[in-house]
Residue frames relative to the residue before (quaternion, step in Angstrom):
aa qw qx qy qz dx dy dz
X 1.0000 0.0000 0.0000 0.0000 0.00 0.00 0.00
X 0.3253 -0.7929 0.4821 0.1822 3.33 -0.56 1.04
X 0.6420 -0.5525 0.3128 0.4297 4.12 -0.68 -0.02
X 0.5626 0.5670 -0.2679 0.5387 3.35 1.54 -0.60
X 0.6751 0.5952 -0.1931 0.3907 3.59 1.20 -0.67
X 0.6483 0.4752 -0.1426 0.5776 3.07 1.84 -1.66
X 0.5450 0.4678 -0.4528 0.5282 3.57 0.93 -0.31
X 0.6008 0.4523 -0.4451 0.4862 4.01 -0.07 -1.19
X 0.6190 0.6781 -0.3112 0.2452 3.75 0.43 -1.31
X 0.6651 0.4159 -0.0150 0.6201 3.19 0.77 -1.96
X 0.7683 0.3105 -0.4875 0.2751 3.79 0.29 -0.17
X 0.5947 0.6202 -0.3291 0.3916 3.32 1.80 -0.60
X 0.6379 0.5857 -0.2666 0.4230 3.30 0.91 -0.15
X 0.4759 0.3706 -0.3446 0.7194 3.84 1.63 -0.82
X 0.7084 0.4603 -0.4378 0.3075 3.88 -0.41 -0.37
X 0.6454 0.3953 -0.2449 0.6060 3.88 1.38 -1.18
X 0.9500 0.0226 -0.1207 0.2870 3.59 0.33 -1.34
X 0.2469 0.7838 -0.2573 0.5085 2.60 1.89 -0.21
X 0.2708 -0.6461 0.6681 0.2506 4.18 0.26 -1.16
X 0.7966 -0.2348 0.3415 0.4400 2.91 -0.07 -1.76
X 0.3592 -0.7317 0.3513 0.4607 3.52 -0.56 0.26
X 0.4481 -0.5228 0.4718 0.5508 4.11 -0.72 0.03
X 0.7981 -0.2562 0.4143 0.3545 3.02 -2.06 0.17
X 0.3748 -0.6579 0.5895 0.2812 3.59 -1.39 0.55
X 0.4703 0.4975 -0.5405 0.4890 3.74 0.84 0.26
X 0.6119 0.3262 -0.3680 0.6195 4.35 0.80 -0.83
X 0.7068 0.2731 -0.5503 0.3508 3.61 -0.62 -0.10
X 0.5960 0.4472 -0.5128 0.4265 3.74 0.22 -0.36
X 0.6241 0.4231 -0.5399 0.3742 3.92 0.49 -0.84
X 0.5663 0.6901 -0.3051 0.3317 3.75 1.28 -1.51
X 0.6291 0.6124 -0.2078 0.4313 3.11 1.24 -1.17
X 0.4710 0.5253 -0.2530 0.6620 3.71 1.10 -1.09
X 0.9039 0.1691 -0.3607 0.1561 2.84 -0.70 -0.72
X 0.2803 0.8007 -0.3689 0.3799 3.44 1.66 -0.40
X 0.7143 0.4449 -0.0998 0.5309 3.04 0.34 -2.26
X 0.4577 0.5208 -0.5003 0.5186 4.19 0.54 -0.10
X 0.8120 0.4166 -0.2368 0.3331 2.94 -0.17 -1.95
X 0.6768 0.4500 -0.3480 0.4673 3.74 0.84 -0.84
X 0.5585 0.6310 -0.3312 0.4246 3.74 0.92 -0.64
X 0.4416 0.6159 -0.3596 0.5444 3.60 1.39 -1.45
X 0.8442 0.3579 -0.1898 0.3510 3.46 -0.63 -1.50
X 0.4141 0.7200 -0.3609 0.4241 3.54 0.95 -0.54
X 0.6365 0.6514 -0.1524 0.3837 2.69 0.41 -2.73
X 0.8092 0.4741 -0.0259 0.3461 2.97 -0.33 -1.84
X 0.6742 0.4536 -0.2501 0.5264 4.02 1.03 -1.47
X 0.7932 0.3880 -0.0270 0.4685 3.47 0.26 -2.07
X 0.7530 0.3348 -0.2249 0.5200 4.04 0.83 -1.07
X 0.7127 -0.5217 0.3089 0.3527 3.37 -1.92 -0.17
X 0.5047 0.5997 -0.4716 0.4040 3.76 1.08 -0.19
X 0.3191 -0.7409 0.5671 0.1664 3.47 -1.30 0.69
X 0.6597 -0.6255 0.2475 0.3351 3.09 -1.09 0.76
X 0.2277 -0.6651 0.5781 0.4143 4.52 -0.82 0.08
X 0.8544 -0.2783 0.2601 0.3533 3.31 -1.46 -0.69
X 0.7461 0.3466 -0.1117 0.5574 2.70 1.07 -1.63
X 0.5965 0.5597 -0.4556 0.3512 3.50 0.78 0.86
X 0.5640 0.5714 -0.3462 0.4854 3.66 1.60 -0.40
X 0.7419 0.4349 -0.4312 0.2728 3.67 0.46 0.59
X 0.3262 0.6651 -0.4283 0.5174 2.89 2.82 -0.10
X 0.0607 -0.6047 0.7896 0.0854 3.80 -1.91 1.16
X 0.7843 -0.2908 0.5147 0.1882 2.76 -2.06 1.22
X 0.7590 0.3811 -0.2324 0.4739 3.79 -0.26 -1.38
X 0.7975 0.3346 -0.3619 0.3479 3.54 0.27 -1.07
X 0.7160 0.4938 -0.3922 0.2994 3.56 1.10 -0.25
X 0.5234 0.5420 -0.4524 0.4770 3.35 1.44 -0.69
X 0.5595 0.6011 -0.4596 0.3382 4.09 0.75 -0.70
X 0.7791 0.5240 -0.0915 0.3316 3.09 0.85 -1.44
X 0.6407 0.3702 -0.3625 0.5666 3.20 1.54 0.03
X 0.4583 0.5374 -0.4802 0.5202 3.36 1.13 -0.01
X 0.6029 0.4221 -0.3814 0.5593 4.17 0.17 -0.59
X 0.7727 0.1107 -0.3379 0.5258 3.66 -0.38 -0.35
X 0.3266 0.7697 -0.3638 0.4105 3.73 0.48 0.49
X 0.7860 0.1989 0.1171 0.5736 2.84 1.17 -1.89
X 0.5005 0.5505 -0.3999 0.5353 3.26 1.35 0.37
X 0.6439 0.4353 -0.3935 0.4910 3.42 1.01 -0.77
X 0.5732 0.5868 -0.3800 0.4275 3.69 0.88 -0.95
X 0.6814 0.5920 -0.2396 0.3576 3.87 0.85 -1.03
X 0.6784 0.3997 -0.1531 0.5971 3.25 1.71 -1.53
X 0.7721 0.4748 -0.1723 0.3856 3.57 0.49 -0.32
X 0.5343 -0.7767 0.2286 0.2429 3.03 2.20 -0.09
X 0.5935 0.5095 -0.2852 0.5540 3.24 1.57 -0.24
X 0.5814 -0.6423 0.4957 0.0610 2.69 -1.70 2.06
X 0.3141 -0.6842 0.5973 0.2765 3.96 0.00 1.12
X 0.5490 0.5746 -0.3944 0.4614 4.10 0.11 -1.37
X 0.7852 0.5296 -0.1666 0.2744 3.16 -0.04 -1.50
X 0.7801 0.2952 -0.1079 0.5410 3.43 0.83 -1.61
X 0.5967 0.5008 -0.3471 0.5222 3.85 0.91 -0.57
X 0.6620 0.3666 -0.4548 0.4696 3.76 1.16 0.17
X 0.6178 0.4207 -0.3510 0.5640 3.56 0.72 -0.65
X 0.6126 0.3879 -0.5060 0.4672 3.96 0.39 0.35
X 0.5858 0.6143 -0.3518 0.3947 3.67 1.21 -0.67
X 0.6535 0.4664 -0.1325 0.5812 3.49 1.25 -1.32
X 0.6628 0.3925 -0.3261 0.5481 3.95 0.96 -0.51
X 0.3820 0.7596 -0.2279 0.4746 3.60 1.16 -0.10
X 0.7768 0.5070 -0.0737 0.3662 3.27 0.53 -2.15
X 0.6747 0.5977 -0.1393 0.4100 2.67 0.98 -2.14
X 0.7630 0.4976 -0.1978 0.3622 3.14 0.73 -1.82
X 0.8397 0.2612 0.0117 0.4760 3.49 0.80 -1.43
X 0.1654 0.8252 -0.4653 0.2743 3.65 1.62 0.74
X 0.7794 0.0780 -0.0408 0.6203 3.56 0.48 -1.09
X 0.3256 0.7051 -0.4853 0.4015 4.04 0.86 0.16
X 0.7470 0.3950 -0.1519 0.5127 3.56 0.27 -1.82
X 0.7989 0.2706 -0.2946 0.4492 4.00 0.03 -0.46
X 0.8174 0.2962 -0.4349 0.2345 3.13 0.72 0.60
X 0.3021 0.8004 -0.3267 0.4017 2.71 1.49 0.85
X 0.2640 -0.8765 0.3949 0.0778 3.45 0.07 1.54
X 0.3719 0.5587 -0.4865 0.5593 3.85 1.36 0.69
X 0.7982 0.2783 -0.3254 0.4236 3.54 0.51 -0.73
X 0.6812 0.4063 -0.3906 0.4673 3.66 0.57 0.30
C-alpha cells in the first residue's frame, strides 16, 4: 500500500464508518496520546522500567499503526499530501545532513 493509498484508505472509512472525522484540535490531543502509549511500550521493551500487568497486552505494532491512522487523518483534514511532503523532507534531509551524519564520530 502506497501513502497515497493509505490516505484514500483512512478517509473512506471516517466518511462510511467513521461518520465524520473529529476536529483537528482532538486528533492532535489523539495524536499525543497515541505517541504516549507507543513511548510506554518503548519505555518498558528498549529502556530500564519494567513492564505492569496492564501493560503485557499493549503491542508495539498496534500502537505505532495507530498513530499512523490519526496521522493520516490530520494529513486528510488539513489537506496535506503525506507522499508528497515525506519526500521533500527526504530530499531536505539529504541536503542538510549529507556530510553532517558521516562525520560524526558517535556514529562510527
Amino acid at each position: 500500500m502506497t501513502i497515497n493509498e493509505a490516505q484514500q484508505q483512512v478517509d473512506g472509512w471516517i466518511k462510511t464508518v467513521g461518520v465524520r472525522y473529529f476536529s483537528e484540535l482532538t486528533n492532535m490531543a489523539i495524536l499525543t496520546e497515541e505517541v504516549g502509549e507507543l513511548a510506554r511500550i518503548m519505555a518498558r521493551t528498549y529502556g530500564d522500567q519494567s513492564f505492569k500487568k496492564t501493560d503485557l497486552d499493549k503491542n508495539m505494532a498496534e500502537e505505532m499503526a495507530d498513530v499512523l491512522w490519526v496521522l493520516i487523518c490530520l494529513a486528510n483534514q488539513t489537506g496535506v499530501d503525506l507522499t508528497e511532503a515525506f519526500q521533500k523532507n527526504i530530499e531536505k534531509k539529504t541536503l542538510r545532513d549529507t556530510e553532517r551524519h558521516q562525520q560524526n564520530k558517535k556514529l562510527h
